[in-house]
C-alpha positions, 0 to 999 in steps of 0.5 A: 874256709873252715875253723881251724882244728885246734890240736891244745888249748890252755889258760895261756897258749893254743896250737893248731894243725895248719892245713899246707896252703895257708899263711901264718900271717899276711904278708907283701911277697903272697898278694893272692892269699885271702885268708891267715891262720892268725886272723882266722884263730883271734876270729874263732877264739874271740880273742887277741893271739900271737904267733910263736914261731911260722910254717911255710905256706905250704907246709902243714901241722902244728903251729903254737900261739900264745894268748897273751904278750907276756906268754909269748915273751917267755915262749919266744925266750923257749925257742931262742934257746932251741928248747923247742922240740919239733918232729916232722914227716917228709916225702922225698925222691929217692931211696934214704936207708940211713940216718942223716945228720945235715949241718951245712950253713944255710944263707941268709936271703937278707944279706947274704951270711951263713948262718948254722943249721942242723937237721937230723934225718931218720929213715922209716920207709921206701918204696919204688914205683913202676913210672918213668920219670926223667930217664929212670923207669922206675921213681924211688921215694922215702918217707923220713922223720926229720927233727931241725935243731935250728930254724933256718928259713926253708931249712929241712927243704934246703938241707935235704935237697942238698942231699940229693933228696928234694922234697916232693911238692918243694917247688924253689928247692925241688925236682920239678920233674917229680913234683909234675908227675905228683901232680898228674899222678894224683891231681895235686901239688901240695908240699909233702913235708908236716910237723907232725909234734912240737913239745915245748914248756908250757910258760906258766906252769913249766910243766911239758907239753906235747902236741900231735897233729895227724894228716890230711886226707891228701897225705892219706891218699899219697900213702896209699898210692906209695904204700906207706903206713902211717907211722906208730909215735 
């Protein structure tokens, strides 16, 4: 794989736009993966960083690293106390014309408890295809800004299936039926859901940060064959 497409770097933090496919990390559940967004960052830079927060292996966008312990002490204290700001762009099924605020409880896989999840929900475009899919003619989706107030495990997955619009690419919370003929339709199966921004403190100077990363080609190619444009920030 190529180098990581480093989005901002300064004296104490780094972030990166994480192409959808690649783990933060490794981990025991995916043995097949081969590369980590962490070890490839410590090769690339030369030197030792931390994760400050994860993205699903599908999901793409900004991820934030820290260069040192103590910055990532003070960032992680950032993200504890929801000072963190993220914006995400998401691809569902079905048509989503107003604003949604989500706050069901989310449970843990751990050991079983609820714990509270909010997500906000925005509305920028929709379109309606002339393919069947299920007993519909036609497929209906919608391209929605989504801004997560907490950080729950598969959070903006789980609370827009919940909604009755699973994103499109989501296989464990998804419409199957959708995702196939994403597939068929342009030959492939990544998870459409990308943080698109985070802003955040930076820890030494406290001075605010905002970081943007654009879309890959494949998302390119989606929005062409729905006919969304890129959103203006």
């Amino acid at each position: 794989m190529s180098s990581l497409e480093i989005l901002y770097e300064d004296s104490e933090v780094v972030a990166i736009n994480k192409p959808s496919g690649l783990l933060v990390h490794k981990t025991k559940i995916a043995k097949d993966a081969t590369a980590f967004a962490l070890q490839m960052l410590r090769d690339q830079l030369g030197i030792h960083v931390y994760p400050i927060h994860r993205l699903d292996r599908g999901t793409s966008g900004v991820l934030l690293f820290a260069k040192s312990s103590e910055a990532a002490s003070l960032l992680s204290e950032q993200m504890r106390a929801h000072q963190f700001q993220k914006e995400y762009l998401v691809v569902v099924r079905g048509h989503c014309t107003e604003p949604l605020e989500l706050n069901n409880p989310l449970k843990r896989e751990k050991d079983g408890t609820y714990q509270k999840a909010s997500t906000s929900i925005v509305p920028l475009q929709k379109t309606e295809l002339d393919i069947a899919v299920g007993k519909y003619e036609t497929s209906r989706y919608s391209l929605l800004r989504a801004v997560p107030k907490t950080g729950r495990t598969h959070q903006i997955r789980r609370h827009l299936a919940g909604a009755n619009h699973p994103v499109i690419g989501d296989h464990p919370h998804g419409d199957h039926r959708h995702n196939k003929s994403f597939i068929r339709l342009f030959g492939y199966k990544q998870l459409l859901l990308h943080a698109v921004k985070l802003q955040f403190r930076q820890p030494i100077s406290h001075e605010i940060v905002l970081v943007s990363a654009s879309v890959d080609h494949y998302w390119e190619e989606v929005f062409q064959s729905l006919t969304f444009s890129l959103p203006e920030d």
